[in-house]
N, C-alpha and C positions, 0 to 999 in steps of 0.2 A: 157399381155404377147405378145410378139413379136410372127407377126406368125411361123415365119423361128425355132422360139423356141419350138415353140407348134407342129410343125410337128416333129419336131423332138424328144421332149415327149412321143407326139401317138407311133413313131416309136417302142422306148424302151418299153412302158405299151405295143404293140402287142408282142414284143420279150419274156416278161414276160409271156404270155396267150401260153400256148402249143395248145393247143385246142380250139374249135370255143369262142371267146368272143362278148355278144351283142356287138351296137352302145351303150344301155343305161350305163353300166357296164363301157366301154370306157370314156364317158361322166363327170358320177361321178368321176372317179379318176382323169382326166384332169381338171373337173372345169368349162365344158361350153356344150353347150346346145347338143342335140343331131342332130339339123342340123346341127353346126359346126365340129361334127365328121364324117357326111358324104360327106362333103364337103372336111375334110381335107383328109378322105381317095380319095377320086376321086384324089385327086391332088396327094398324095403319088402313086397312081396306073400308072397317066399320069409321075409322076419322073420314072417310072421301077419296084416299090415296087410291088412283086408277093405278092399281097392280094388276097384271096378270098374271098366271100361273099357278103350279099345286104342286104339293110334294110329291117329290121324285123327277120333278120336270122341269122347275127350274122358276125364275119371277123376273119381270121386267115393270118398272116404272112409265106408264104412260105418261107428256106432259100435260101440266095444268095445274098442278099440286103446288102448292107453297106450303110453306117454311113458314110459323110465324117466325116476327122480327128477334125474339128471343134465343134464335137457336145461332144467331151471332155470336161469336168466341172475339174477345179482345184482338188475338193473334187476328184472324180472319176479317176484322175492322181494320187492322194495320195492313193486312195484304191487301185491299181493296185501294185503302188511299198510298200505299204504294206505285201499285199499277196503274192509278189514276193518275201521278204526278208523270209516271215514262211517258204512259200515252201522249198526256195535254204539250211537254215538253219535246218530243221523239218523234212526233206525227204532224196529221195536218191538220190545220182548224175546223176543219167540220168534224172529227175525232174528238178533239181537244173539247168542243162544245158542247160532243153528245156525252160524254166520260163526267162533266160537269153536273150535269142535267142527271145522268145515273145518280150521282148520289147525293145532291139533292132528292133525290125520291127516297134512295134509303136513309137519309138524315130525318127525314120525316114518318119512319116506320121505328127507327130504333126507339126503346126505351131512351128516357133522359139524361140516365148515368152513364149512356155507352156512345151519347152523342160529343162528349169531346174529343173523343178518339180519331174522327174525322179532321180535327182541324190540329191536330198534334203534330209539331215537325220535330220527328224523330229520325226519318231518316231525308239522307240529298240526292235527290236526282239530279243528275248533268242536266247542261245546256241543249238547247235543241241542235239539232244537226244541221250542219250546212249544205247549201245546194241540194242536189239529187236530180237534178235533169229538167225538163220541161214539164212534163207531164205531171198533174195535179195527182198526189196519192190517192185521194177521195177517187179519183175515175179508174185509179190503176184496182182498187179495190172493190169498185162499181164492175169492170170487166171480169173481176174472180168470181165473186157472187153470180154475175150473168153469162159464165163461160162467153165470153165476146171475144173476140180475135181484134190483136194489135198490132196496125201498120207502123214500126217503127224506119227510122235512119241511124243507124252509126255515128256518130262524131266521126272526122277527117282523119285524127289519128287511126283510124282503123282502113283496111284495105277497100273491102266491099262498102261501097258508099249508097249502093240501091236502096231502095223500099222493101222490107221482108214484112214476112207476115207471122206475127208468133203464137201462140196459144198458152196465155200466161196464167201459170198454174199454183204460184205463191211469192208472197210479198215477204222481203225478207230485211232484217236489222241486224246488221253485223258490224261492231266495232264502233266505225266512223261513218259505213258506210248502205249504202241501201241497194236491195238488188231484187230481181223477177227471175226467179225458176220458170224457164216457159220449152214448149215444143215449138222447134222450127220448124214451119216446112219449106223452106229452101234445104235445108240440110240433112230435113229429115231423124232427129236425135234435141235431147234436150239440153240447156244449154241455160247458165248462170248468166246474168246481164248486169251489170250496172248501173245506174238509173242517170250517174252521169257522163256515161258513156254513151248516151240515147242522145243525138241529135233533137228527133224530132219524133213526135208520137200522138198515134192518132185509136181514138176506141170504135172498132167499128161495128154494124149494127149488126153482121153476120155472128153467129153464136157457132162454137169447134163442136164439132159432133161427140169425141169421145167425153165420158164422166170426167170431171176434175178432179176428184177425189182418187181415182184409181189410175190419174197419170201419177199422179203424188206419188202412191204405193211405187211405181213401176219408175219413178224416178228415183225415189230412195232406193228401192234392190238393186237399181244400176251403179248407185254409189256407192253399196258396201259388196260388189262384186266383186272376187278375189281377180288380178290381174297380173300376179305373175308366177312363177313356176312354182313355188314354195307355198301357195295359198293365199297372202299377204294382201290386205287389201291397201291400193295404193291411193 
C-alpha cells in the first residue's frame, strides 16, 4: 500500500475511535506493524492532524482536520449519493434540502473525474413514506438534539386519551413505518411510539434532565435483557 494511502486509512480508522485507541489496535486493522503507526502518526501531527497521545498510551483524533478531496474512493462517492437519495426521499424537507446542499459542497471539492459519480443512478431508492402523524420530523429531531420534552395525545384507538409527557430519545425508520423511542413519565419505562399513532404533539421548551445518549444505552440493555427462564432474549 502506497503511503499517501495508508495515512490516509489511519486518518478514517482514528475518525472511527471516539475515544483513546492504542498504536496496537491501530496496527491490526491497518495491517502493519506498530512502528509504522507511530511513524505515520508523527507525520499526520507534522501535516496539522490534532492527535493526541504517545506510545503506550494510546491516540485520539481531535476535530478540525480534513481530508483532502482525494481521499474519496469511487465506493464511498456511491454511499454518499446513496444515503442522500433515502434521506431526500424517506424524510422531511428541511433534511431533503440540507442533504442537497451537502453535496453540492462536495461536488465542488471533488476532483473532475470523480464528479460524475454524484449524478450516477445506479442504484433506486423507494418512494417517500406516507403519513407519520402531525408532528413535523424537523421538530421531532429539533427536540433530540435539545433534549426537549413532548406533550403528546394518543389517536382514539388507543385507551389513555390524556396529554402525557415523553422524553424522546430516537427517531426511528422501520419498513413502512416511523416511530420515537422515548421515556414516559406517566409510566415511568420507555416505550416504542408511532408517529401515527400520535394524535397530537407539541415540543415543549422544558429540556429532560437525564443525558440522551445514556438513555439510548439503558434502553438498548433493556431490550436485549434476557426474559425468561432459559436466558432467551424475548
Amino acid at each position: 500500500m502506497a503511503r499517501s494511502h495508508r495515512l490516509f486509512d489511519l486518518m478514517q480508522v482514528l475518525r472511527r475511535h471516539r475515544a483513546t485507541v492504542s498504536g496496537q489496535t491501530l496496527a491490526n486493522e491497518l495491517g502493519v506493524s506498530l512502528r509504522t503507526i507511530r511513524r505515520d502518526v508523527a507525520t499526520l501531527q507534522d501535516m496539522g492532524a490534532d492527535i493526541d497521545g504517545e506510545a503506550g498510551v494510546g491516540y485520539i483524533l481531535q476535530p478540525g482536520f480534513l481530508l483532502p478531496p482525494l481521499s474519496f474512493t469511487d465506493e464511498e462517492v456511491q454511499a454518499l449519493v446513496i444515503g442522500a437519495q433515502w434521506v431526500s426521499r424517506q424524510t422531511d424537507d428541511s433534511l431533503a434540502f440540507a442533504v442537497k446542499n451537502a453535496l453540492a459542497k462536495i461536488n465542488a471539492v471533488l476532483p473532475p473525474d470523480m464528479r460524475s459519480g454524484l449524478n450516477e443512478d445506479m442504484i433506486y431508492v423507494g418512494h417517500p413514506l406516507k403519513g407519520g402523524g402531525p408532528l413535523d420530523l424537523s421538530e421531532i429531531r429539533r427536540s433530540l438534539r435539545e433534549q426537549r420534552k413532548l406533550r403528546i395525545t394518543l389517536s382514539q384507538k388507543h385507551l389513555n386519551l390524556g396529554k402525557e409527557i415523553v422524553w424522546p430519545i430516537m427517531l426511528g425508520f422501520i419498513d413502512s413505518k416511523r416511530f420515537i423511542a422515548a421515556w414516559c413519565e406517566l409510566d415511568e419505562k420507555f416505550r416504542v411510539i408511532g408517529l401515527e399513532d400520535i394524535e397530537t404533539a407539541e415540543v415543549l421548551a422544558e429540556r429532560y434532565s437525564r443525558n440522551r445518549r445514556q438513555l439510548v444505552k439503558e434502553w438498548r440493555a433493556q431490550e436485549l435483557r434476557p426474559c425468561n427462564s432459559e436466558g432467551e432474549v424475548c
